[in-house]
C-alpha positions in Angstrom: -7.3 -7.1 -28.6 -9.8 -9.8 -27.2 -13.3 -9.2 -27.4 -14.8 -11.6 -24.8 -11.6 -12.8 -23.0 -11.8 -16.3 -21.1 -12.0 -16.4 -17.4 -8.4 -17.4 -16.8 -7.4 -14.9 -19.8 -9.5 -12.1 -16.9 -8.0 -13.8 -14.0 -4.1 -13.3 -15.5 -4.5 -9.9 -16.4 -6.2 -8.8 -12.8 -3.5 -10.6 -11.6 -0.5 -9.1 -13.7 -1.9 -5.1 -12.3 -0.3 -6.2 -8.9 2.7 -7.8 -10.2 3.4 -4.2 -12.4 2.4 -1.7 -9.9 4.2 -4.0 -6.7 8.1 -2.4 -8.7 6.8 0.9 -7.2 6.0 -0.7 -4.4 8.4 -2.4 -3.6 11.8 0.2 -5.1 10.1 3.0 -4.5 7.7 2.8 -1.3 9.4 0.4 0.4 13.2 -0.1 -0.7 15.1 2.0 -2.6 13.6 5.6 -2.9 14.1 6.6 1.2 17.2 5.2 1.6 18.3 7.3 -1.4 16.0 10.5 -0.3 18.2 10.3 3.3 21.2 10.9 1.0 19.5 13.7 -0.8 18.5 15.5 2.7 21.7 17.3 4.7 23.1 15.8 7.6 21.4 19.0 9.8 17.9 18.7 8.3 16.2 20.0 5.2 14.4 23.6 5.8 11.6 24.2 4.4 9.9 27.8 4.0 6.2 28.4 2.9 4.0 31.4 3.4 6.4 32.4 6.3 6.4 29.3 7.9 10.1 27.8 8.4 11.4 24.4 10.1 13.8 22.1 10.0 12.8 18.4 9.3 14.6 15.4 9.5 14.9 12.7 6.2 12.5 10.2 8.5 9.8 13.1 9.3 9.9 14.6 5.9 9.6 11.4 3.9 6.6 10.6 6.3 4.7 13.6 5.5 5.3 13.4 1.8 3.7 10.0 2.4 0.8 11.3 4.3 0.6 14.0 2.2 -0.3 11.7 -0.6 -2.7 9.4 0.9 -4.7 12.7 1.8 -5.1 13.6 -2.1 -6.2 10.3 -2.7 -8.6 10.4 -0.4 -10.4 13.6 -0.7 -10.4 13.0 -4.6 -11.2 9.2 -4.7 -15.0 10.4 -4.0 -15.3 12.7 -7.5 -13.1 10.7 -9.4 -15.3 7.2 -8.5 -18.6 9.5 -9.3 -17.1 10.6 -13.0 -15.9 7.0 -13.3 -18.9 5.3 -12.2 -21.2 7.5 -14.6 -19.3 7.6 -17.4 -18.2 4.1 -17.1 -14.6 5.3 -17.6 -12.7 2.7 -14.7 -10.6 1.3 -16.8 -9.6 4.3 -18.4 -9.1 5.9 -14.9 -7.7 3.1 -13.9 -4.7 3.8 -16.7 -4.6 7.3 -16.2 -3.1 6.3 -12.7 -0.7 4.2 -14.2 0.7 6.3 -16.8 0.9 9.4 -14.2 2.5 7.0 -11.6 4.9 5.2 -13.9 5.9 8.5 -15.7 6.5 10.2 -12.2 8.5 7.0 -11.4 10.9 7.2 -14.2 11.2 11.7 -13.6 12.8 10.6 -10.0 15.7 9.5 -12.1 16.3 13.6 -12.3 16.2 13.6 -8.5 20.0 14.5 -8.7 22.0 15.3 -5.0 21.0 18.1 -3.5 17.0 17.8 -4.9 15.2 16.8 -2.1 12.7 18.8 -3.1 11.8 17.1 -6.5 12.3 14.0 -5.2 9.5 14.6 -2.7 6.6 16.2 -5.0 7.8 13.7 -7.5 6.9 10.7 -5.4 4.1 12.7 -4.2 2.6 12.5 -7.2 3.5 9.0 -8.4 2.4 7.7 -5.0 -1.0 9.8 -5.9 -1.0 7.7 -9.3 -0.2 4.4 -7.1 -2.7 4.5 -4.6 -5.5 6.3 -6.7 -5.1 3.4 -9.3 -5.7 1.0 -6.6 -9.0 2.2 -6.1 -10.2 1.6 -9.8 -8.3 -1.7 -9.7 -10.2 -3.2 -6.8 -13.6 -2.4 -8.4 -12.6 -5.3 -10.9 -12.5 -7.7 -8.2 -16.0 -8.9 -7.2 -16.8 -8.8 -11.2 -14.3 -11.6 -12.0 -14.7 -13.9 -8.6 -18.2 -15.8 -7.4 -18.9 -15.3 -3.4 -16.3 -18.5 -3.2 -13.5 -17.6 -5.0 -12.8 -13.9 -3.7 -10.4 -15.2 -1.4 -8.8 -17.4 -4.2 -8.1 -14.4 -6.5 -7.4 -12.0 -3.8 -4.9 -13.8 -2.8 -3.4 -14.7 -6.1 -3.1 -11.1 -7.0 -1.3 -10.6 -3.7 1.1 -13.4 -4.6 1.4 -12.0 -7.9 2.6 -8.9 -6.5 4.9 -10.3 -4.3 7.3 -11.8 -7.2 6.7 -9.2 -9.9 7.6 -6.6 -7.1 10.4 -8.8 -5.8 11.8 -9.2 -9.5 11.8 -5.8 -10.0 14.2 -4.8 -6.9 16.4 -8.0 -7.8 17.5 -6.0 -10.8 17.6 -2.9 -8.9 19.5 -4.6 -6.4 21.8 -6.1 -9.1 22.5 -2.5 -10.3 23.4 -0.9 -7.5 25.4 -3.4 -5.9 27.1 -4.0 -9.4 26.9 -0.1 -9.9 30.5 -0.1 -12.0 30.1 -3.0 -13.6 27.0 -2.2 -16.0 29.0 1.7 -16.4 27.4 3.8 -13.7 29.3 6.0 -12.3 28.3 5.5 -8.0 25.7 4.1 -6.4 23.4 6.9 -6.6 23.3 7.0 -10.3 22.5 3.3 -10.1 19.6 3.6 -7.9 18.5 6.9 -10.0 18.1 4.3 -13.1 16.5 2.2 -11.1 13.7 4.4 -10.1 13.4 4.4 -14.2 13.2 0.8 -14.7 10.4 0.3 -11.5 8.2 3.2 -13.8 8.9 1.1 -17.2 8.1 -1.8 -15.2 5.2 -0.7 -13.9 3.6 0.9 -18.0 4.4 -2.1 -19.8 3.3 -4.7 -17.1 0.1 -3.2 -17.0 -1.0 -3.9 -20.7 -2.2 -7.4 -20.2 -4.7 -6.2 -17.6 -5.7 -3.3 -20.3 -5.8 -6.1 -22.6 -8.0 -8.9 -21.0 -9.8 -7.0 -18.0 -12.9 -5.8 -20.4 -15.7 -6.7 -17.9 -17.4 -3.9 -16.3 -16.3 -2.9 -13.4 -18.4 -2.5 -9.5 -19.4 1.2 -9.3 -16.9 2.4 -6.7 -19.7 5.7 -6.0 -23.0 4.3 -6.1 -25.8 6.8 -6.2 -25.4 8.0 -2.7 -22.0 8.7 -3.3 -22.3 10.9 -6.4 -22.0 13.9 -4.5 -18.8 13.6 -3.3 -17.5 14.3 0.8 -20.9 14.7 1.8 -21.9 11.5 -0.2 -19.7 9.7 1.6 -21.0 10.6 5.0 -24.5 9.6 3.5 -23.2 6.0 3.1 -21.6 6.2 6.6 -25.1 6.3 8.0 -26.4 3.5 6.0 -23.1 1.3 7.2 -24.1 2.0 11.4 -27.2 -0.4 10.0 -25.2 -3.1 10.3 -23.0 -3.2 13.3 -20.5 -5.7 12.9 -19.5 -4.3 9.4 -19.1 -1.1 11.0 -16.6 -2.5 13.7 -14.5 -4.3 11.3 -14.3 -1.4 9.1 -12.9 0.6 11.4 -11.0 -2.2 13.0 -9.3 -3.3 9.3 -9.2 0.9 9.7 -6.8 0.8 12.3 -4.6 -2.1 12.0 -4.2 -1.4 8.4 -2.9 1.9 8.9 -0.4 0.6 10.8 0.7 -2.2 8.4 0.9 0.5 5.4 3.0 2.9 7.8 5.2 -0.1 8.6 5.5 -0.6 5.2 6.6 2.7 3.9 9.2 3.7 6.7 10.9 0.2 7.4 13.8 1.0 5.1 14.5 4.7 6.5 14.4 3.4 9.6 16.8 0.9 9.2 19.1 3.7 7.4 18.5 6.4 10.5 18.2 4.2 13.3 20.5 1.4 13.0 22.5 2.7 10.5 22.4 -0.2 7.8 24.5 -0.7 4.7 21.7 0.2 1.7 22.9 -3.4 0.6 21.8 -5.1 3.3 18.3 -3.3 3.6 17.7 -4.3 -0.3 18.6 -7.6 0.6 16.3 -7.8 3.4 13.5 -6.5 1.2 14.2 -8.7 -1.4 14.1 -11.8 1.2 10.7 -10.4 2.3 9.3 -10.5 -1.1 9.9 -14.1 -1.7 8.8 -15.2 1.6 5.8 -13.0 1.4 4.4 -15.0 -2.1 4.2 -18.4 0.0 2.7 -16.3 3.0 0.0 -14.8 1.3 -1.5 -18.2 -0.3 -0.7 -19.6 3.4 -3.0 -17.0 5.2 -5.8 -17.7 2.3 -5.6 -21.5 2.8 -5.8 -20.3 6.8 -8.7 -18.0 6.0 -10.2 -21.4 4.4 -9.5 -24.0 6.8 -10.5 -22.0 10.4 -11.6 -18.7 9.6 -10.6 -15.0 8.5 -11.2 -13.8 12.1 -8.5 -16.3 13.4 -5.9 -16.1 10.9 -6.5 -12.1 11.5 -5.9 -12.2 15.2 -2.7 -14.6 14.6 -1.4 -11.3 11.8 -2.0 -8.9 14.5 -0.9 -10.4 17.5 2.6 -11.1 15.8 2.3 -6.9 14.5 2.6 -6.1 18.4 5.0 -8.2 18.9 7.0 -6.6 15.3 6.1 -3.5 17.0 7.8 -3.6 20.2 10.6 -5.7 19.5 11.8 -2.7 16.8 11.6 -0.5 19.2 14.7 -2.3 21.4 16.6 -4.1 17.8 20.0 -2.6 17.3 21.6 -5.3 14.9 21.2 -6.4 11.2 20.1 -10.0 12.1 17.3 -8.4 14.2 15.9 -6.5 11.3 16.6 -9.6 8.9 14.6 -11.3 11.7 11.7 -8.8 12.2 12.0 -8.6 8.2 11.0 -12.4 8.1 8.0 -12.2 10.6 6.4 -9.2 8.8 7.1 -11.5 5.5 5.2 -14.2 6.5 2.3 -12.3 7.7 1.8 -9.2 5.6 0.5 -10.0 2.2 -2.1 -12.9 3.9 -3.0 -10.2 6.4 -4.3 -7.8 3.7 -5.8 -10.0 1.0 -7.6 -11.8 3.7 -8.9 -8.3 5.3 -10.2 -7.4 1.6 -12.0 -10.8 1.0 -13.3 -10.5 4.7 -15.2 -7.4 4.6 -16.8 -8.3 1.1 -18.2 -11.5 3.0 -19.7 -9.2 5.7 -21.6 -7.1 3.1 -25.3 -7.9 2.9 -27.1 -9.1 -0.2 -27.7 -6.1 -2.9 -25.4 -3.5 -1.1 -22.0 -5.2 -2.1 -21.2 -2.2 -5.0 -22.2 0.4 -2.1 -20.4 -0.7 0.8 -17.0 -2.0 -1.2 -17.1 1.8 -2.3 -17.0 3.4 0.5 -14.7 0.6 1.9 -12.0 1.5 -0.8 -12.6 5.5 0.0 -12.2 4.9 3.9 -9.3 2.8 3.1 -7.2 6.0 1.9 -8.4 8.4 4.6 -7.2 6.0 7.6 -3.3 5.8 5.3 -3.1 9.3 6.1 -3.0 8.7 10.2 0.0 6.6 10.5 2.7 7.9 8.5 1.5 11.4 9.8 1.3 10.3 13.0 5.0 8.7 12.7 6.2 12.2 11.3 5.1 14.3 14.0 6.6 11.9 17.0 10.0 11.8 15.0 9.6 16.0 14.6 9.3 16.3 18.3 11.6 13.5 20.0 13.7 13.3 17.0 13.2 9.5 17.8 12.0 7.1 14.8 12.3 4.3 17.6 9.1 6.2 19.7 7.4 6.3 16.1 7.5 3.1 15.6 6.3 1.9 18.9 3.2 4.6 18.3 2.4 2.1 15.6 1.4 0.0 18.9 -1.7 1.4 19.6 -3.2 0.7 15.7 -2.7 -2.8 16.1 -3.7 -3.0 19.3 -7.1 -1.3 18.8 -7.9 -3.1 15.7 -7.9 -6.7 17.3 -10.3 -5.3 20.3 -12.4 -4.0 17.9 -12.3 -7.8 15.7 -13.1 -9.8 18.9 -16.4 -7.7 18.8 -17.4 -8.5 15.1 -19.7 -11.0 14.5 -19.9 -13.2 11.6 -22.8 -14.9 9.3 -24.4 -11.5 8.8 -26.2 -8.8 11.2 -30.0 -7.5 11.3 -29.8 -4.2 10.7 -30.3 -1.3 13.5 -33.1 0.6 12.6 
């Protein structure tokens, strides 16, 4: 194992987290996973019963909640778990604690059998917990390993990263399902079952070049005023109002970003429930926007370069509305292979830009406080949109209303962006 490992050597292995982690992403968040969990759930609904309570949930409200479900965990324990980490200087090890949980969790949906909706739910529950909590200790790495200059540079290249190691991943996956008797499985379902243990192997072994070369410390994700936990973080919160157009475009990136990760996670279930796509054409879809999406991220950070975050930002969120309200009214495959490319182009360059953005707006000597709360805020707000999505689909029975909803996140998010200021604020004392 390298003891001092070169600044390229640091670079790759930052790099290489996003292309392990994007399999799980992209077969299990995105793709594969809820088009298989709408086969697991029964044509009337699944009913749950706890502590008396009993309903009936759809496969599209149900997956939703197991998604918001997670993102709340994450949230509520990011705070202690940055505190211990920040402390005891144990990121990195936290950081692989995440990965083994999520990757191991990955690999156990290959049990999800028919009929096991159930397991298949707290399963992803808690590898999306792994997923998204490992995200948190990953990020810290990134201000450590890039100079003021090159943040959008290496946020970017991790993005790109991700976008072919996740889209090589579902290529296989793809490969197996759609050639499900040809390498010896018995139907589809056992296919995609082996392919939710090939996105967790994926995502373990992957991982050990950034365990290998990543060795410099990381950016306390809890600084001091954080070491307390929930009420911590409302400490900070008061300290952020100091600076008002940090404050907007925290909860502007808030917002829109909640939108873009609810997008994310219920595109393929929609496509299932709504328009009734083959699962071969929605994993062909995906894997088209995961190739596009490489060259689109590295175009939004040369944007970001040439004329501005703010202006590349406003050009992602303009075309989200537009993403938006056209799936409201889409009925055909070649309108979601169309809507697929739009959100391809603009979705990875949309979020490496936001990240590289708000570290910019941080002033001088607070960058390890604010980036903390930043990464803790970022999982409360993914708890909103796929709960919100859920609960319109409960009532209406409509994933089509849900995803219009997802309107209003975009929409408030560039209001709030035309009010941010760049070059730095004077604090409000």
């Amino acid at each position: 194992m390298p003891s001092h490992p070169t600044k390229k050597q640091s670079w790759f292995g930052w790099c290489m987290y996003d292309w392990a982690n994007s399999a799980f992403a992209t077969v299990i968040l995105s793709a594969v996973l809820p088009v298989y969990f709408v086969a697991l759930v029964p044509e009337e609904g699944a009913v749950i019963s706890f502590l008396g309570f009993r309903h009936t949930f759809r496969a599209t409200a149900l997956w939703g909640y197991a998604v918001s479900c997670s993102m709340l965990i994450v949230a509520v324990t990011s705070p202690y778990l940055g505190s211990i980490a920040d402390r005891l200087n144990l990121h990195r090890r936290f950081l692989f604690a995440c990965c083994l949980m999520g990757a191991l969790a990955t690999s156990f949906l290959f049990f999800a059998t028919p009929g096991r909706y159930i397991l298949a739910a707290l399963l992803f529950i808690v590898a999306n917990i792994g997923f998204a909590g490992g995200n948190v200790f990953y990020n810290a790495f990134l201000p450590k390993l890039a100079g003021v200059n090159e943040l959008d540079r290496l946020s970017s290249r991790g993005f790109a990263y991700g976008y072919i190691g996740g889209g090589l991943a579902l290529l296989l996956v793809f490969g197996m399902i759609q050639g499900y008797a040809v390498v010896g499985f018995a139907d589809k379902g056992a296919a995609s079952r082996a392919g939710f243990l090939l996105a967790g192997s994926w995502w373990f072994f992957f991982a050990l070049p950034t365990y290998l070369y990543v060795r410099v410390p990381a950016s306390p994700i809890m600084p001091d005023s954080l070491h307390r936990g929930i009420r911590g973080y409302f400490r900070i919160f008061a300290q952020v109002r100091k600076y008002p157009s940090l404050l907007l475009f925290l909860i502007a990136f808030l917002l829109y970003n909640d939108g873009i990760q609810t997008i994310i996670v219920v595109a393929a279930i929609f496509a299932r429930e709504e328009l009734g796509l083959s699962q071969g054409t929605i994993l062909a879809c995906f894997l088209m926007i995961q190739f596009v999406a490489m060259p689109g991220t590295l175009l939004f950070g040369r944007l970001a370069e040439v004329s501005g975050a703010k202006r590349s930002l406003y050009l992602a969120l303009f075309l989200f509305i537009l993403v938006t309200i056209y799936a409201y009214f889409m009925n055909h495959a070649w309108e979601f292979w169309l809507l697929g490319f739009v959100i391809a182009i603009i979705l990875g360059g949309s979020q490496a830009v936001s990240r590289s953005f708000f570290s910019s707006l941080i002033p001088e000597g607070k960058h390890a406080e604010f980036f903390g709360f930043y990464a803790i805020s970022a999982k409360f707000a993914s708890v909103l949109g796929p709960f919100v999505f859920a609960v319109i689909v409960d009532i209406t029975g409509s994933a089509r209303l849900s995803i219009l909803a997802l309107t209003l996140f975009f929409v408030s998010g560039m209001l709030l962006l035309t009010r941010v200021k760049t070059g730095g604020d004077i604090p409000v004392v």
